[in-house]
N, C-alpha and C positions, 0 to 999 in steps of 0.2 A: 454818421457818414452815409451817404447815398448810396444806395444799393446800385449793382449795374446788373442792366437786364440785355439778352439778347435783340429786341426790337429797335436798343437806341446807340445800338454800338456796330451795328454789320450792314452798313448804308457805304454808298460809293457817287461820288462824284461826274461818275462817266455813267450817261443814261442805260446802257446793253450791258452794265456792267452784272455780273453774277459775285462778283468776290466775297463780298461775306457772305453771304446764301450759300456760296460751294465750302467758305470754311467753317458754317455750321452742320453742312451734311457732314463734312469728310471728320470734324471731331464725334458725330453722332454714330459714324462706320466704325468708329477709333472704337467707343463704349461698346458698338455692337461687338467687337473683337472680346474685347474685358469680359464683357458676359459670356461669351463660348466659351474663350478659354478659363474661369470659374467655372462652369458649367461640368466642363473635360475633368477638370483637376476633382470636383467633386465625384463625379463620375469612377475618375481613377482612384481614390480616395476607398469609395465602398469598396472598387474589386478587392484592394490592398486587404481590408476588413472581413471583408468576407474569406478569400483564400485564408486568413490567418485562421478567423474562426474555424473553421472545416480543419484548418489544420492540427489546432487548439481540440478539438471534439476528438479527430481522430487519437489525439493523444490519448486522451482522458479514458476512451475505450481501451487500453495499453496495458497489462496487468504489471503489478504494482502494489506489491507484499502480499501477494496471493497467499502464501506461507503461512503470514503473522498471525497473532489472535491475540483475543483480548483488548485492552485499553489501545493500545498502538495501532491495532488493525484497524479499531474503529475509527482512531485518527487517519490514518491513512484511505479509507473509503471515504469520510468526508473532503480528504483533499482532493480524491478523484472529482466527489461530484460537484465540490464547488469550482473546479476545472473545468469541469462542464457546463457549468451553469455562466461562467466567464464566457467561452467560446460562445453560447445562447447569446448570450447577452453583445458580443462585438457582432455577432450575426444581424440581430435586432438593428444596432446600429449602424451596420451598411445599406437594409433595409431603408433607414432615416434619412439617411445619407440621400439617396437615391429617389428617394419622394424630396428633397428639397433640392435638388438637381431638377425635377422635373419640374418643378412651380419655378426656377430662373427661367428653364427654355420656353413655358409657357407665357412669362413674363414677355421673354423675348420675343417670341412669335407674336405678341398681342401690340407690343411696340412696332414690329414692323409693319402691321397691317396697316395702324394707322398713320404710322411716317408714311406709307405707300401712296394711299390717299390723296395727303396734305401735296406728295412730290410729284404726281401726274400733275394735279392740280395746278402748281408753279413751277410747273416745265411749260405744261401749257403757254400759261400766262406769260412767260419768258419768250414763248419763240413768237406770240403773237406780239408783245411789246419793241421784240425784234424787226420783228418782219416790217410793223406800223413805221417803227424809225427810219429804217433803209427806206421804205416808199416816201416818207416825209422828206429827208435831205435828197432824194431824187427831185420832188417835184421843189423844194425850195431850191436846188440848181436851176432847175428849167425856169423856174419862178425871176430868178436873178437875171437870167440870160435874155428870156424874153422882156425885161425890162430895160436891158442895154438896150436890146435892139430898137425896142418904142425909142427910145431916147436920141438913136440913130437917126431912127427915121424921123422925128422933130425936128431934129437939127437942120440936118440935110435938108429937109421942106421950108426952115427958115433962111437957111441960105441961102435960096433958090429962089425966094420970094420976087426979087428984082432983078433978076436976073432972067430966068426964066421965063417961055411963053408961058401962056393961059393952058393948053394942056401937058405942057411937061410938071406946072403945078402941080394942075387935077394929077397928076400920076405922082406925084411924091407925095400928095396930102392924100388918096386912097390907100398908099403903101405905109403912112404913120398912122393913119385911122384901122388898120387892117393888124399894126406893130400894137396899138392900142390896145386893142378887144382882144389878141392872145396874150398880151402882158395879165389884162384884167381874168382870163381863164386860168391862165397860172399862176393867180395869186389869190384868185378862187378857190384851186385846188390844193392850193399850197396850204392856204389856212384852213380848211375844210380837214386836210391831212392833221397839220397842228392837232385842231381838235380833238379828232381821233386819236390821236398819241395821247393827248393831255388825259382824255377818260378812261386809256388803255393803263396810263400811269399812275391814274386815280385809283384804279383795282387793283393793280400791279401791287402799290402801295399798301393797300389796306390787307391783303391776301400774304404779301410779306411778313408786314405785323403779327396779323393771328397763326402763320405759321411760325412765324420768332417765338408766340405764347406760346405757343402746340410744342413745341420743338426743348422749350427751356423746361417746358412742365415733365416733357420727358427723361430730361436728364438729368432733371432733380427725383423723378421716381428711380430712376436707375443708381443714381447714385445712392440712394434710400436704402433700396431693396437689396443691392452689394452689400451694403455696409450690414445690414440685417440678418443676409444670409451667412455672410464671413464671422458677425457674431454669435450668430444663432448654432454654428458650425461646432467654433470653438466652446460652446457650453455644452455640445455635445458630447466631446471630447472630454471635457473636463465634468462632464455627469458620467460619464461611462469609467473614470480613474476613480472618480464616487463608488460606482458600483462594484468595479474590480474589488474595489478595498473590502466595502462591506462581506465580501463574500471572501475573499480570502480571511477575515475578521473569523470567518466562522471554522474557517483551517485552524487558526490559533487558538482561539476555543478550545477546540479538540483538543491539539496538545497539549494546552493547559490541564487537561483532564485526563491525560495520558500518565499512568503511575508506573516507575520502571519495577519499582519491589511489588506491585499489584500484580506485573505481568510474570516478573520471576517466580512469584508463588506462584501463580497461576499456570504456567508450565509446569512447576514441580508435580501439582494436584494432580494434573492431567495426566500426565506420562513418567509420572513415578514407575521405577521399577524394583525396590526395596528400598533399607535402611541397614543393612548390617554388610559390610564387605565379607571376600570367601576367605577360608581357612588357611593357613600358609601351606606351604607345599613343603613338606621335610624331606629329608636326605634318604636315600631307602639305596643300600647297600644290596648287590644282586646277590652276593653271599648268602644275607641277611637268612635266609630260607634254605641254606643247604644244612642238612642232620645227614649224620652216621645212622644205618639202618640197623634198628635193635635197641640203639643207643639214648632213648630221649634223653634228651636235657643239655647233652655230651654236645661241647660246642667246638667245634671246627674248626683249624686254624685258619684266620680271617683271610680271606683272599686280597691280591693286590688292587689296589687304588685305580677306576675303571674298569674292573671286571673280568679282565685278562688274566687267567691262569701262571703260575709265574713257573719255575723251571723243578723239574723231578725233582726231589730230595737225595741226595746221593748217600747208597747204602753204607751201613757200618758193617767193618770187619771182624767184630765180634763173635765168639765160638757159639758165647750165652745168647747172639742175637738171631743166628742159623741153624735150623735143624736140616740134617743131610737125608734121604733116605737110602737104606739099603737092603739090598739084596741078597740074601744066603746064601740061594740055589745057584750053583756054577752055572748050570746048564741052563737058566735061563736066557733071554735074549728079546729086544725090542724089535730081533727083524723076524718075522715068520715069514716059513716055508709054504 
């Protein structure tokens, strides 16, 4: 199948015409559009990358079993730091992000200088192939007119031939010889113009083409260097779920090496505080420690249950259990005088 190229397909039929010329600029604006907005998106892309990172770092600085010790702490400090080293590492990759943003815009900038060029160039060329055509169908008007008029004035001179004196002749054959030599000026000028247009058309032509080449080579680089970047994007991305992994790989490590019986002994070692529990606490009666004075041994009726004293003992009326005393002397007395 034949390849189609820009040079043999954006041609027009109407000499002033620009149409395909304007519809290879206006789809070359369209790409210039596609690469900004790539450009923006990768742009946005790193800030995304970047806030996350910073956010991802600030974590990581977060304490997070500060407490622990042993096998588990160690796990846990590795997941800090390969937290950290993640964060590094999306940081890194905004960084990449952003250097390959700059080599689009640079692309682009470098594309437009020289479409800039090529477009002065065939603007030029345009308003002069313009300007030549307007003055060419001016003078091939005048061209045409002034050859009615020669034709007028023939006629009318041959009309006139037998009819007319000897100087109303001479005056209609000075006036055809006069119609003559401006037909022949403006048809002078008229092809002289031709000319000029034809060499104007000649360049026109040729200046066309090689910006057709200029212009397709462009958008085959751009379309190249999209598709490059978009790829090259996406293995970024897809190297950096690489790296994430790797390094979270070494979180699991850890706890693969994290031993829950390693750690419980290892507390026990550390902060043992005996092996033998305390003594039970027996019953201890507040009684327990009242004696009769004189008396040892002599044990005391048990007091009531909580400690509380319970009620007098209520005396016996027995003779054998009462000694009375008495008195002899009449005349004594408890009240003194």
């Amino acid at each position: 199948m034949k390849e189609l190229h820009f040079k043999d397909n954006f041609w027009s039929h109407d000499m002033v015409s620009t149409a395909g010329y304007d519809s290879i600029i206006q789809h070359l604006n369209e790409g210039k559009r596609t690469c900004k907005e790539i450009e923006d998106f990768m742009k946005a892309r790193a800030s995304i990358e970047e806030k996350y990172a910073k956010d991802l770092l600030s974590l990581s600085k977060k304490v997070c079993g500060h407490n622990e010790m042993n096998t588990l702490k160690r796990s846990l400090d590795v997941f800090k730091l390969q937290t950290e080293n993640v964060s590094l590492s999306h940081l890194q990759l905004a960084q990449t992000m952003r250097d390959e943003a700059k080599k689009l815009e640079d692309f682009k900038e470098k594309q437009k200088e020289i479409r800039k060029k090529v477009e002065q160039q065939m603007d030029a060329l345009h308003k002069q192939r313009a300007t030549q055509y307007k003055k060419t169908m001016e003078t091939k008007k005048t061209y045409e007119q002034k050859c009615r008029d020669k034709e007028d004035a023939e006629q009318n001179m041959n009309r006139s031939a037998n009819t007319s004196n000897t100087k109303q002749q001479e005056k209609l054959f000075s006036r055809a010889q006069q119609a003559k030599m401006t037909a022949d000026e403006a048809d002078r000028m008229y092809s002289q113009n031709v000319s000029v247009l034809g060499k104007i058309r000649e360049d026109w032509q040729k200046e066309h083409v090689k910006a057709c080449e200029v212009f397709e080579k462009q958008e085959v680089e751009r379309i190249s260097t999209l598709r490059n970047i978009v790829w090259t994007h996406l293995n970024q991305l897809s190297q950096q779920c690489v790296t994430s992994d790797e390094l979270y790989e070494e979180v699991r490590k850890s706890l693969e090496q994290c031993d829950i019986q390693e750690d419980i002994e290892h507390f026990v070692n550390l902060k043992r505080t005996g092996d033998k529990p305390p003594a039970p606490i027996l019953y201890d009666s507040f009684y327990s420690n009242q004696r009769a004075p004189g008396t040892p041994g002599q044990q005391g009726p048990p007091g009531p249950v909580g400690g509380r004293r319970g009620p007098l003992p209520t005396p016996r009326n027995a003779e054998s259990d009462v000694v009375y005393s008495t008195i002899q002397d009449p005349s004594y007395s408890v009240i003194r005088f």
